[in-house]
TIMI-2910 file (N, C-alpha, C, CB; in pm, 1 decimal, decimal comma, always signed):
<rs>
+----------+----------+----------+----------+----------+----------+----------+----------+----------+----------+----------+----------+------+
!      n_x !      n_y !      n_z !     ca_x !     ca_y !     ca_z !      c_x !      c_y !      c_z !     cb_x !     cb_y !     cb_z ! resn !
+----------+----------+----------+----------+----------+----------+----------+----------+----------+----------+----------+----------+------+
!  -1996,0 !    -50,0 !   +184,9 !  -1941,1 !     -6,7 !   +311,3 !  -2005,9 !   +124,5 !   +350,1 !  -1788,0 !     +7,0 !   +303,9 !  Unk !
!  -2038,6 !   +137,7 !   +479,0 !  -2117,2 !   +273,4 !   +545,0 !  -2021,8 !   +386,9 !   +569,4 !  -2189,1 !   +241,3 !   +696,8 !  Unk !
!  -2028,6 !   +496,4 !   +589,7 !  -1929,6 !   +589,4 !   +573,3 !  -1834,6 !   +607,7 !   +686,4 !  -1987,9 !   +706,7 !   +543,8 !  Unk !
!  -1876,3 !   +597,1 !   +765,7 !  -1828,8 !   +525,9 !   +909,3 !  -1661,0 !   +430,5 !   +862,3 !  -1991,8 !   +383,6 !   +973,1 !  Unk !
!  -1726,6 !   +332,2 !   +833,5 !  -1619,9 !   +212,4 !   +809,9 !  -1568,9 !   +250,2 !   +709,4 !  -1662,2 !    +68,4 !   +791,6 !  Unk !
!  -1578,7 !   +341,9 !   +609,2 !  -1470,5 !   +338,1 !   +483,5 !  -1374,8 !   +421,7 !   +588,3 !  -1519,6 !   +426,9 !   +300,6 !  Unk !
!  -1426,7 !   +552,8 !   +677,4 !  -1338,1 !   +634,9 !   +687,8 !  -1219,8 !   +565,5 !   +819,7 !  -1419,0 !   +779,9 !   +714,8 !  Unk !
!  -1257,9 !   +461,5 !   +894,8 !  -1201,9 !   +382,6 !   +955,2 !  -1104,8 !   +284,7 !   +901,3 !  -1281,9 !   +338,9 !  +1006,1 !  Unk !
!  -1141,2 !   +222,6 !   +771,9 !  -1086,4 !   +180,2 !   +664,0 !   -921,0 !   +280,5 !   +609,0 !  -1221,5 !   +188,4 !   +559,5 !  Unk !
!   -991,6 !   +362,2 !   +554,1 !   -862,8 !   +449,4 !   +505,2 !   -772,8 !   +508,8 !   +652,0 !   -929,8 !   +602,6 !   +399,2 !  Unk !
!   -863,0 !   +576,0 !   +757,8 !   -740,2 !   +604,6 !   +828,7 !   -679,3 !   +473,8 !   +879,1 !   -765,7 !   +702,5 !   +945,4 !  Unk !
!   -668,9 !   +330,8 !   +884,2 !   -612,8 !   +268,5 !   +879,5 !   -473,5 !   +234,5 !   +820,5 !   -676,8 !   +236,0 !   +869,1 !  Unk !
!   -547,2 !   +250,9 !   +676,1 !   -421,2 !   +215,9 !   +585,7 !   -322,7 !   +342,9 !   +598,6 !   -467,0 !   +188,8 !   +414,1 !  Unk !
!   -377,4 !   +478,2 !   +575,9 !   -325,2 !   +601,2 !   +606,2 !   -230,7 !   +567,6 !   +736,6 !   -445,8 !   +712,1 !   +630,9 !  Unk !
!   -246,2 !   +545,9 !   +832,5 !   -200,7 !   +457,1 !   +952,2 !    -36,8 !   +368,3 !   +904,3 !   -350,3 !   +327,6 !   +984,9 !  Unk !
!   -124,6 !   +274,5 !   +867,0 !    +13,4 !   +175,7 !   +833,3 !   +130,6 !   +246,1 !   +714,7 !    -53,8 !     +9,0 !   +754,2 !  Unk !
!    +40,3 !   +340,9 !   +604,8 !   +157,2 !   +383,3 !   +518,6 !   +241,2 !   +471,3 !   +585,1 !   +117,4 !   +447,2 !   +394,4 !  Unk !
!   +227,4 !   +575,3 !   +707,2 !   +283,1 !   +652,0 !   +770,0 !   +415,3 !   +577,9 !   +873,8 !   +169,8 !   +720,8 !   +832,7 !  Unk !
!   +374,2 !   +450,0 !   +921,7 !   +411,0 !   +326,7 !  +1007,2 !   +547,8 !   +327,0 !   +885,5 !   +270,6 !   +162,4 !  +1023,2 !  Unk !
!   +503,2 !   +238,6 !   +770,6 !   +618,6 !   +219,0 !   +707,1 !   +696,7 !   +340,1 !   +663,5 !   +592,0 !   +142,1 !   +604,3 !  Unk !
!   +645,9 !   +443,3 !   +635,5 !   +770,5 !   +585,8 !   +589,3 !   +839,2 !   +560,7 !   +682,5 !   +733,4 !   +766,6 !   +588,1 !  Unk !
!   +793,3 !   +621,9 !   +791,7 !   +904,9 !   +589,2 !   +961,2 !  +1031,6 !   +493,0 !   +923,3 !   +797,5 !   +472,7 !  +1116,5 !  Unk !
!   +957,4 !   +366,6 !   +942,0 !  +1031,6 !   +253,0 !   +966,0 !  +1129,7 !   +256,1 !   +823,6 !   +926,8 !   +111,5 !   +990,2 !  Unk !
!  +1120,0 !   +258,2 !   +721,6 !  +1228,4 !   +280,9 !   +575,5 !  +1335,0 !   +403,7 !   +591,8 !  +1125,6 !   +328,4 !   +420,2 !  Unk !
!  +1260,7 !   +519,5 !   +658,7 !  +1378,2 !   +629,8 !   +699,0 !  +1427,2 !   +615,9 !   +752,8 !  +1380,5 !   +725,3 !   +733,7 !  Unk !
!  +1413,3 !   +529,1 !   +870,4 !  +1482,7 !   +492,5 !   +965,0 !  +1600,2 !   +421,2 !   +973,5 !  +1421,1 !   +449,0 !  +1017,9 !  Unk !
!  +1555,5 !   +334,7 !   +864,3 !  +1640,4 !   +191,5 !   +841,6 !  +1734,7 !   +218,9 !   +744,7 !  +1553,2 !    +59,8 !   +788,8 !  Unk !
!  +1713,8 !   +324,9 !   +690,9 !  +1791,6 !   +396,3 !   +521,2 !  +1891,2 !   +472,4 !   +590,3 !  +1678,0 !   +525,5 !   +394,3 !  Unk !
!  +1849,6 !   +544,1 !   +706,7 !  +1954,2 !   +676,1 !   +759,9 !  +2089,3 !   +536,6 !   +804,6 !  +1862,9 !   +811,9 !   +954,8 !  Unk !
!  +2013,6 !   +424,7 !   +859,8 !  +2160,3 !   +387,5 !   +958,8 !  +2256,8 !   +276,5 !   +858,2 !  +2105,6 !   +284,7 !  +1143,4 !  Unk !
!  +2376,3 !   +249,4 !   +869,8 !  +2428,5 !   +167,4 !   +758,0 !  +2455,8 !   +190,3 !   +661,3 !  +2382,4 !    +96,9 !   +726,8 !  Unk !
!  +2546,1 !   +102,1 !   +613,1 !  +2583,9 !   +107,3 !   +455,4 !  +2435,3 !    +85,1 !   +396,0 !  +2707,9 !    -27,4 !   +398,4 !  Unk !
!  +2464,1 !   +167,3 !   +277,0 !  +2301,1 !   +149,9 !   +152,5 !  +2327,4 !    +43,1 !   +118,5 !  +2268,2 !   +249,0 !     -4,0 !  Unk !
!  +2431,1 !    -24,8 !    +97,1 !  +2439,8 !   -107,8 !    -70,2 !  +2415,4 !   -289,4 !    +24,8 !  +2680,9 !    -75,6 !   -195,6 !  Unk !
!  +2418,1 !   -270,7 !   +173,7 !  +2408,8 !   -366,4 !   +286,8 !  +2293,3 !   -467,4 !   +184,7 !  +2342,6 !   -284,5 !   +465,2 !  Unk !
!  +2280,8 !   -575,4 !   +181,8 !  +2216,2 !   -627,6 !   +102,2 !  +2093,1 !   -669,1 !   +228,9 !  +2303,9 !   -739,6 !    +10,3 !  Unk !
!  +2097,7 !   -646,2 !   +355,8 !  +2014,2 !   -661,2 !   +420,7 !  +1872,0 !   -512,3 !   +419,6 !  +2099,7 !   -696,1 !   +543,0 !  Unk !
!  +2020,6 !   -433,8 !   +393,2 !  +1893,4 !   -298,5 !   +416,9 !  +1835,0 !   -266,4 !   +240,5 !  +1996,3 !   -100,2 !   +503,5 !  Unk !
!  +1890,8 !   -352,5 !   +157,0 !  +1824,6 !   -320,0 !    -19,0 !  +1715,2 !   -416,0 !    +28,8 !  +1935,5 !   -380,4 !   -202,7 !  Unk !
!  +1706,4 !   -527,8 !    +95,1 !  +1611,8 !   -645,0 !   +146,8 !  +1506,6 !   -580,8 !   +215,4 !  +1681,2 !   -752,3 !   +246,3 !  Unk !
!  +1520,3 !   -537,1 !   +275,0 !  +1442,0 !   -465,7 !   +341,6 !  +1337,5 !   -297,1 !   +295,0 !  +1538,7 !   -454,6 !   +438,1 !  Unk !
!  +1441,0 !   -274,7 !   +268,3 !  +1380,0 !   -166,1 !   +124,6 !  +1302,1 !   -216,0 !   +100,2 !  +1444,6 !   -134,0 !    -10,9 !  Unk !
!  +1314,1 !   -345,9 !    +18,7 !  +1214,0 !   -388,3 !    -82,0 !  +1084,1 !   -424,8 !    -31,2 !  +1261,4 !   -498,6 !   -155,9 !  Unk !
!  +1126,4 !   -486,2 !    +60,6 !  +1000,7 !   -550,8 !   +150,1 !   +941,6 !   -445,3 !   +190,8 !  +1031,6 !   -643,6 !   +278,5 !  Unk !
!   +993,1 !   -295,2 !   +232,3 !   +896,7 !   -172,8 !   +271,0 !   +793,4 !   -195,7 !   +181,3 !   +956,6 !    -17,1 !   +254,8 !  Unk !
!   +896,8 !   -140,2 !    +40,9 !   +842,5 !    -42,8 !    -63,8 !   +719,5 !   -142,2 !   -149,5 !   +987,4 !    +18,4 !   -178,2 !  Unk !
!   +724,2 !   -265,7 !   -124,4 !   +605,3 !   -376,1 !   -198,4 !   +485,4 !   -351,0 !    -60,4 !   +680,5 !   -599,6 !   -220,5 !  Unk !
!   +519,6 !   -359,5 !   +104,9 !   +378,2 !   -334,0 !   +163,1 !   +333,7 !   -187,3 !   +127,4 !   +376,9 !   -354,3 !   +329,7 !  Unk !
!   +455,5 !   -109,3 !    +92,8 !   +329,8 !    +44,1 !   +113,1 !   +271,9 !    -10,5 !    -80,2 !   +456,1 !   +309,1 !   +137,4 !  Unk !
!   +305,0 !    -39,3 !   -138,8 !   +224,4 !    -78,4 !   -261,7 !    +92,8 !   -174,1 !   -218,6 !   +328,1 !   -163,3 !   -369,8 !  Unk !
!   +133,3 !   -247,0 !   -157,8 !    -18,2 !   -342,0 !   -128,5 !   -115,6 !   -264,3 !    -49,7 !     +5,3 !   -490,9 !    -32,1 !  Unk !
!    -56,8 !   -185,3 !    +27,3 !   -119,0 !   -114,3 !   +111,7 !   -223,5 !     +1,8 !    +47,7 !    -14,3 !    -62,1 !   +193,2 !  Unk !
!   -133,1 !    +93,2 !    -53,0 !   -237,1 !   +178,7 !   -147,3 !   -314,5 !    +83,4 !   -219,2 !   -166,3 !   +280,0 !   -258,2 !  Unk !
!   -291,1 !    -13,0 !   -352,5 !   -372,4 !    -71,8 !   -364,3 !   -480,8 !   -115,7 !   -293,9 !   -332,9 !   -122,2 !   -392,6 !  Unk !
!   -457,8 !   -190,8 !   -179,4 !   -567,3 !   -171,3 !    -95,4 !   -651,7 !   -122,2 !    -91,6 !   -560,2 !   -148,0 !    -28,0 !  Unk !
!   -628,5 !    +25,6 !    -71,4 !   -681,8 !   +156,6 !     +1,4 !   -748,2 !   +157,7 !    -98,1 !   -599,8 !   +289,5 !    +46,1 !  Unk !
!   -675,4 !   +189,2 !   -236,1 !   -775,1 !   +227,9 !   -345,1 !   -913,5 !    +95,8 !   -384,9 !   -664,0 !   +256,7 !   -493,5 !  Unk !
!   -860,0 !    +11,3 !   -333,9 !   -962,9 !    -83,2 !   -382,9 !  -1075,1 !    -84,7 !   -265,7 !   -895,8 !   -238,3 !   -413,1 !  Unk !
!  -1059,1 !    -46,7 !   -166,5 !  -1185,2 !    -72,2 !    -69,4 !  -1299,7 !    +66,7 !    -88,4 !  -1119,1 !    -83,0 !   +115,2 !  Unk !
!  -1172,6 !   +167,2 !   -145,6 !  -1276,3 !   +286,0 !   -170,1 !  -1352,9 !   +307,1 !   -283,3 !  -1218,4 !   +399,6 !   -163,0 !  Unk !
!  -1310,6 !   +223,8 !   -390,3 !  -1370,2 !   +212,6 !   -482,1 !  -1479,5 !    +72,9 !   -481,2 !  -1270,3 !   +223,1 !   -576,2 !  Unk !
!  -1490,1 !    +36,5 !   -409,5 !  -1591,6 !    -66,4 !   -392,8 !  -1709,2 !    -50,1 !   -402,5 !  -1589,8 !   -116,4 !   -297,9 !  Unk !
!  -1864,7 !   -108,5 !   -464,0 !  -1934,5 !    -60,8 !   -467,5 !  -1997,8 !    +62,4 !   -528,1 !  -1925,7 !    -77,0 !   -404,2 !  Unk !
!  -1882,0 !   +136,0 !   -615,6 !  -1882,4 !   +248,5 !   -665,0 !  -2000,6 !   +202,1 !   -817,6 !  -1705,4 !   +303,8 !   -688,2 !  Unk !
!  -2061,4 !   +242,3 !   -857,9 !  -2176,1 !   +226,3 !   -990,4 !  -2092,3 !   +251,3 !  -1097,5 !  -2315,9 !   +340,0 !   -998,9 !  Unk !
!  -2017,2 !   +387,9 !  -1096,6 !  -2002,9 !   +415,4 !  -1246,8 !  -1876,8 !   +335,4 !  -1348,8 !  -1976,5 !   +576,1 !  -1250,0 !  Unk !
!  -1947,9 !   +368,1 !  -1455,2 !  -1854,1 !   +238,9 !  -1531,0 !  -1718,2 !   +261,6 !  -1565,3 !  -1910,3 !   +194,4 !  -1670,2 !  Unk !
!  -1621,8 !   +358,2 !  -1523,7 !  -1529,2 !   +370,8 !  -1515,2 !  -1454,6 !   +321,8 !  -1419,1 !  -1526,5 !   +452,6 !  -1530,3 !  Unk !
!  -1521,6 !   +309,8 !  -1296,1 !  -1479,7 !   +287,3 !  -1137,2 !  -1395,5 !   +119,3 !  -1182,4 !  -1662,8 !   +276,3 !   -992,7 !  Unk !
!  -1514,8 !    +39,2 !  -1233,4 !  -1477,6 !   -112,4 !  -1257,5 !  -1342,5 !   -119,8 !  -1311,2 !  -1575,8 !   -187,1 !  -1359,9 !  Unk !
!  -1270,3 !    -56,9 !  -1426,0 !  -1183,4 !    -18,6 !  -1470,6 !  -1033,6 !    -28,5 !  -1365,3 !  -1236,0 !   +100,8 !  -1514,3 !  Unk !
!  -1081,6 !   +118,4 !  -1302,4 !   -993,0 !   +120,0 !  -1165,2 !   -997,1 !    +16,3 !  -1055,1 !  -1024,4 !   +237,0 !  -1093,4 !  Unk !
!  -1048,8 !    -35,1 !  -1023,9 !  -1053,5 !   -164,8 !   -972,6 !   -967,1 !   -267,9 !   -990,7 !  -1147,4 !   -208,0 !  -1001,7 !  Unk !
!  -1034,7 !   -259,4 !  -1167,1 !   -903,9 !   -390,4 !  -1158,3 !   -797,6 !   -353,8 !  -1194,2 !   -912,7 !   -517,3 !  -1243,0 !  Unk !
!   -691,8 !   -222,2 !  -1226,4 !   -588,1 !   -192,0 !  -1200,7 !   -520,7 !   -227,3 !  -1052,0 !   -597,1 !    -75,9 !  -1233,3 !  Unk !
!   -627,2 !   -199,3 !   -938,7 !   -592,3 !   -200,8 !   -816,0 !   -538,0 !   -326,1 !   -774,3 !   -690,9 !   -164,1 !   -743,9 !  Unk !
!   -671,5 !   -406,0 !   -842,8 !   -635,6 !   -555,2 !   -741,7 !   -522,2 !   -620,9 !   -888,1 !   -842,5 !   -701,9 !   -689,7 !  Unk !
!   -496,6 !   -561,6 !  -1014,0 !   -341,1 !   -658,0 !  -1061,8 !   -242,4 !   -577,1 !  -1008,4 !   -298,7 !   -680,5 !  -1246,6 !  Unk !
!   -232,1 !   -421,2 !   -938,3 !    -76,3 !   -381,1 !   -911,0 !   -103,1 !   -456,0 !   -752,1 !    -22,4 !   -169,3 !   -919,7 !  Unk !
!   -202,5 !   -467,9 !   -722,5 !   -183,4 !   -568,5 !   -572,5 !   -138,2 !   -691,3 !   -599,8 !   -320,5 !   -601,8 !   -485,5 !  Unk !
!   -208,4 !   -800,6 !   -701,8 !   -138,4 !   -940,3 !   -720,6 !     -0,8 !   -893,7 !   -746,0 !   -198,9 !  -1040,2 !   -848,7 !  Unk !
!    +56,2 !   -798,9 !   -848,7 !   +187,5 !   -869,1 !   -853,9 !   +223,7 !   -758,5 !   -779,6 !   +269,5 !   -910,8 !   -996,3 !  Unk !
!   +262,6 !   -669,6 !   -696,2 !   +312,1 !   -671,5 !   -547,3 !   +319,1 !   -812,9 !   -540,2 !   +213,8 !   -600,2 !   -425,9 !  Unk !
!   +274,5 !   -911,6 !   -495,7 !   +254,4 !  -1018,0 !   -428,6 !   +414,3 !  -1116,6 !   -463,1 !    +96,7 !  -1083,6 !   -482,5 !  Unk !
!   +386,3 !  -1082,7 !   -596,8 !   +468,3 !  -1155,9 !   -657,4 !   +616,5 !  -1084,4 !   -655,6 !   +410,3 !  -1182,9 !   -790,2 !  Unk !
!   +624,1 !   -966,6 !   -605,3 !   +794,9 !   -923,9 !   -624,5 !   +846,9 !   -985,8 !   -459,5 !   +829,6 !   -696,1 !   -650,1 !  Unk !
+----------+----------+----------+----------+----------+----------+----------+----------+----------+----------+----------+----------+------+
</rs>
């Protein structure tokens, strides 16, 4: 990726994780907590802003050479699969 598009890339995701803080504070301030709609919803925040960093971290580490990077990688893309899975 050209430097251009990574940095278009991250303020993206930077973008959407800011999108969801909003939207979870929002939804946390009004109602009962224990509302099994708003723990539902919680959850569903708190797994996209996880897919979402994963993400992030995985597009920036893309292409990276050193042999540690590979490592981090695939941390990224298994806390992204199982996000998937909660």
């Amino acid at each position: 990726m050209g430097t251009a598009s990574m940095t278009y890339y991250i303020e993206t995701n930077l973008i959407c994780l800011a999108i969801l803080s909003i939207l979870k504070t929002q939804y946390s301030i009004r109602g009962n907590r224990t509302s099994s709609s708003i723990i539902s919803y919680s959850h569903i925040i708190t797994v996209s802003t996880i897919l979402c960093i994963s993400d992030m971290v995985a597009g920036v580490l893309r292409g990276q050479q050193k042999p540690f990077i590979h490592v981090l990688q695939e941390i990224s893309n298994i806390v992204f699969d199982i996000s998937l899975t909660l």
